[in-house]
N, C-alpha and C positions, 0 to 999 in steps of 0.2 A: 504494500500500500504506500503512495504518497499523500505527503501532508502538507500542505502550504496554510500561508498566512495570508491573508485580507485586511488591508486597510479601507476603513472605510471614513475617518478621519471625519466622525460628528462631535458634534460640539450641542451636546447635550443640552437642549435650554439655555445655550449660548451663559453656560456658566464661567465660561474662560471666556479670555479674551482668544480672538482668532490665534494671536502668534501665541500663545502659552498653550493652546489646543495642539495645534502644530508642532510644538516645540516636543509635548511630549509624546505624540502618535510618533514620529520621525526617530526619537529615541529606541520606540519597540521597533520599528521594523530594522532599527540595528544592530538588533537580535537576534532576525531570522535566521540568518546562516550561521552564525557560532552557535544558538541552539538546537540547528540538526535541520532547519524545514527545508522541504526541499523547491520547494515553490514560492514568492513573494507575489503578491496582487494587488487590485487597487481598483476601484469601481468606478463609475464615472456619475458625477453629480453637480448638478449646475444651482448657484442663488439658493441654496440655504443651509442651516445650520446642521440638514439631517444628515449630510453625507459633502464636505465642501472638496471635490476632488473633480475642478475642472478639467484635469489634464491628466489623464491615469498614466499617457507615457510618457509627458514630462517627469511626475516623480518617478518613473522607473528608469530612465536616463540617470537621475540620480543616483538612484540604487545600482547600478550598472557600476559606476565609477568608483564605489566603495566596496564591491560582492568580489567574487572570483566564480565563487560554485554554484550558487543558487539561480533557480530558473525565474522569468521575469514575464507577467502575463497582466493583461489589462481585464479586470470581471467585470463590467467589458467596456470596450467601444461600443458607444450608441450609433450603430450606422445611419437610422434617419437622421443623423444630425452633422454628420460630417458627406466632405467629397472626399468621394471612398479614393482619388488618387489621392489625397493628402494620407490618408489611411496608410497605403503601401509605401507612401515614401518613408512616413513613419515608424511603421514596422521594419522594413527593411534596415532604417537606418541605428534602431535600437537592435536588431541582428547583431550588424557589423559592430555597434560600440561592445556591447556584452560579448563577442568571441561565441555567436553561437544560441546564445541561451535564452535569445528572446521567444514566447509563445504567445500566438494571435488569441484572441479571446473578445467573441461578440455574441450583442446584444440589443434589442427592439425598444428598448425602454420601456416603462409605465404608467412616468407620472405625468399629467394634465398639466400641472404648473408648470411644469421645464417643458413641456411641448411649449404652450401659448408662450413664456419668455422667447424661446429662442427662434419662434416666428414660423414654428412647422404644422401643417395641420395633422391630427393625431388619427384621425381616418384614414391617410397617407402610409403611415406605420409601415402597415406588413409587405406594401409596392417598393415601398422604400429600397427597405429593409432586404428583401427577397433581391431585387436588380443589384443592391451595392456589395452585397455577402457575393454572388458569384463573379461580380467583377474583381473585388478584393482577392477570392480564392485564386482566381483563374493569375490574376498579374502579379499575386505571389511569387510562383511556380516560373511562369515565363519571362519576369523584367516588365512585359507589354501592359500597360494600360490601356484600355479599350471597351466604350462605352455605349452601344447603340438602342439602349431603353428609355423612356420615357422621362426620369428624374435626372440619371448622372450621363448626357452624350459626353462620350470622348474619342477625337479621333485617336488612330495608334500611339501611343506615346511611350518613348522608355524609359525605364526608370534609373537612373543615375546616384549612389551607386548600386549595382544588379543585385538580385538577392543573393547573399553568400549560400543560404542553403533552402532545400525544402523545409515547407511547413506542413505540408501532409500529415506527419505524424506528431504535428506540434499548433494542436488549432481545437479551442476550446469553443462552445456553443452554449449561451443559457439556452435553454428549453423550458420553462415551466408551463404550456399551457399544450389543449392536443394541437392547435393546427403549427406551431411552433416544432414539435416533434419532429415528423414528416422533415420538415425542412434540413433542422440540423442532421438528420439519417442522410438525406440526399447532398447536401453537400461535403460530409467524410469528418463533421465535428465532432469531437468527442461532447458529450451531453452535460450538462450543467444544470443543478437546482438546489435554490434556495431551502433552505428548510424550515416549512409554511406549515404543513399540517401531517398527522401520522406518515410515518414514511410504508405503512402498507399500502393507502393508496395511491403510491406511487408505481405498484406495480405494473398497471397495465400498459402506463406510459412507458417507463422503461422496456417492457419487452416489445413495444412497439418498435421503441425506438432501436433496438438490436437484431428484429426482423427485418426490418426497411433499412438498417444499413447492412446486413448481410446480402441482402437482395441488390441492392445499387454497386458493391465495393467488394463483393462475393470471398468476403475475410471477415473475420466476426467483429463486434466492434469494439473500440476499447471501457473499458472499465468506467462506469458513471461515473460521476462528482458529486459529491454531497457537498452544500455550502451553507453554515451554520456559523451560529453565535457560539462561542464556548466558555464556562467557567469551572475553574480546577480549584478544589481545596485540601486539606489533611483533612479537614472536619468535615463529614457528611452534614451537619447541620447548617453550618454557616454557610458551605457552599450550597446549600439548598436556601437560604435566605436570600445570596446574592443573586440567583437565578432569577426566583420572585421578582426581586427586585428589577436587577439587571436589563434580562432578557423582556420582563417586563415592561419597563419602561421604553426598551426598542420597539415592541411590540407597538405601544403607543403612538411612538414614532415614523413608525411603516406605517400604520393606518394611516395619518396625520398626510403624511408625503405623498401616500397614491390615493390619497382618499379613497380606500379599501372598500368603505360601505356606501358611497355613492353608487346611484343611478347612472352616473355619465357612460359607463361601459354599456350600457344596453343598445347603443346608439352609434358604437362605433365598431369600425370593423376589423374583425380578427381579434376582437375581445370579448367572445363571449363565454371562456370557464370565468373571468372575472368578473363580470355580469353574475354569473351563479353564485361563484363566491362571495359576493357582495351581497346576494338577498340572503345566502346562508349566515351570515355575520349578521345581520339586521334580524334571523327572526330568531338567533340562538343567544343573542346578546354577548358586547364586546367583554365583559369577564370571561364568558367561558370559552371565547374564540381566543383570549390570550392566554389561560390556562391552557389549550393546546398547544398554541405555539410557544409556547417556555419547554411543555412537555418532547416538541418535536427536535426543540436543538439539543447539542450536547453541552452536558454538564453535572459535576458530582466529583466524588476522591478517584484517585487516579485507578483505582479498581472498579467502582461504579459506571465511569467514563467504559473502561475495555466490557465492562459486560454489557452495558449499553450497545457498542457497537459490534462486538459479535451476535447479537442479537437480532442488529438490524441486518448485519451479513447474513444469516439464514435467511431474510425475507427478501430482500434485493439481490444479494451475491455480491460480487467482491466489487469492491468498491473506493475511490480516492476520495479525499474530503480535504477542504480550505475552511480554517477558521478564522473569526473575527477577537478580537481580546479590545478592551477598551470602549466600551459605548454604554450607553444607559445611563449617564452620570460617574459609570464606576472612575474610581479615579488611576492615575495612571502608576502608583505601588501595588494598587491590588489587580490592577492588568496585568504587570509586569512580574507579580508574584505567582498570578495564574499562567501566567505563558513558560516562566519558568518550570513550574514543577508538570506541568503538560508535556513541556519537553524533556523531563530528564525522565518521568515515569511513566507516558502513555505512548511517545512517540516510537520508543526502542523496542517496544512488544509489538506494536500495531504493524515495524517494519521486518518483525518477525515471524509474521504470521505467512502459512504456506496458503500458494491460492485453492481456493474449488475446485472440486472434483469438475469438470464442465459436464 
């Protein structure tokens, strides 16, 4: 199994000032690699407090120039939001500065406010979305950027300097929703989800998604992503309060940011499990929709954590996971104390484990 880290670098109720926010999310993630992860990440979020990570591969340029070994992925590029040549030049050129270790990583986006800010319409999404992922794919691979769909024309253009390597085997896809699925299967991404609600029903999606990319790419496909909150303690009580608390409070904040339990998704397209899940949060009420999700991410003593996820390995099968440490308010010793002991006492068994029988 691989483990990476997730910055998602919110600023809780804007209880920090920005640069004191930053000062100490920037801290952990100079962590990652002296404590064994082997992935660093970074989401992409525009105009607020919930996630302020304008530029996922600017700070991984960052990271690049302080790392050696650790791999560099953005969770994700919002493709309706960028030209997807700007994309490849990017990607490409965090390749060459890292020696190798860059991995693409996209995404459709969610939220209505960072749509209307940045002047995109959100019914657009999935046309976007679908035209700039195979152009990004295809001019990975080749240098060529080349555009003749409706959102991103481009004539031939090369990319300067060329890719140093494939990203075939180096291309992350969120998927959380079905008609999302399908896509990331046909274009050769490896599958990415957040951890929103039990991870049983995630079954159906995931084997979806390992049919339709057996069928498109006729090799099976790699190993899902679990992407989750996590907190680690010695004390099962305290680290069960911090959860509460913690993941809690994120929970609040995801709502807040996609506005979860609005109506707007009924109306738009290629959004409709979250249309569903939006009426399911309104008629089950936000307590018990956030008691699930504190229940769906990981967290507990560093033994609670592995039985947790061999657990969920018998229901999904084998599986990578990226965690976030630092949001909710938690402050940045009790991140830094959970990332630590995550790394010295859950990571080394987890990268011990033999795979499934297939």
């Amino acid at each position: 199994m691989e483990v990476g880290l997730l910055m998602v670098f919110q600023n809780f109720m804007s209880q920090l000032s920005d640069t004191e926010s930053y000062r100490r999310d920037l801290a952990m993630a100079d962590l990652a690699e002296p404590l064994g992860f082997d992935c660093i990440s970074a989401a992409e979020h525009h105009f607020f407090s919930y996630a302020m990570t304008p530029d996922n591969l600017q700070f991984l340029s960052w990271v690049a120039g302080r790392t050696h070994r650790i791999k560099l992925m953005p969770a994700a590029v919002i493709l309706p939001w960028h030209d997807p040549l700007k994309v490849v030049e990017k990607m490409i050129l965090l390749d060459h500065l890292s020696n190798g270790r860059a991995m693409l990583g996209i995404g459709r986006g969610l939220a209505k406010r960072e749509y209307e800010r940045i002047g995109i319409d959100m019914n657009e999404a999935r046309d976007r979305f679908d035209e700039a992922a195979d152009l990004i794919v295809r001019a990975l691979e080749t240098g060529i950027v080349e555009g003749k769909g409706k959102y991103y024309p481009h004539a031939p253009t090369e990319i300067r300097p060329g890719p140093r390597g494939s990203f075939r085997d180096r291309f992350n896809c969120v998927a959380m929703s079905s008609d999302s699925v399908p896509v990331c299967a046909r274009l050769g991404g490896k599958m990415m989800s957040f951890a929103q609600r039990p991870w049983e029903q995630m079954v159906p999606q995931i084997q979806t998604y390992q049919s339709l990319f057996r069928e498109h790419h006729g090799r099976q496909a790699p190993d899902f992503m679990c992407v989750e909150s996590m907190c680690c303690d010695e004390s099962a009580d305290r680290v069960e309060a911090m959860a509460n608390e913690y993941i809690g409070n994120y929970y609040v904040t995801v709502m807040d940011h996609y506005d979860m339990a609005g109506e707007h998704f009924r109306a738009l397209k290629g959004y409709g499990d979250y249309a569903s899940h939006s009426e399911l949060v309104r008629a089950t009420g936000l307590e018990k929709a956030a008691d699930a999700y504190v229940q769906a991410n990981v967290w507990g003593t560093p033994n609670q954590i592995l039985e947790k996820l061999e657990a969920r390995r018998k229901i999904i099968g084998d599986f990578d996971m990226m965690v976030q440490v630092g949001f909710g308010g938690m402050s940045g010793r009790d991140a830094e104390n959970s990332m630590r002991l995550f790394a010295q006492k859950v990571i080394p068994e987890l990268k011990s484990w033999k795979r499934m029988a297939a």
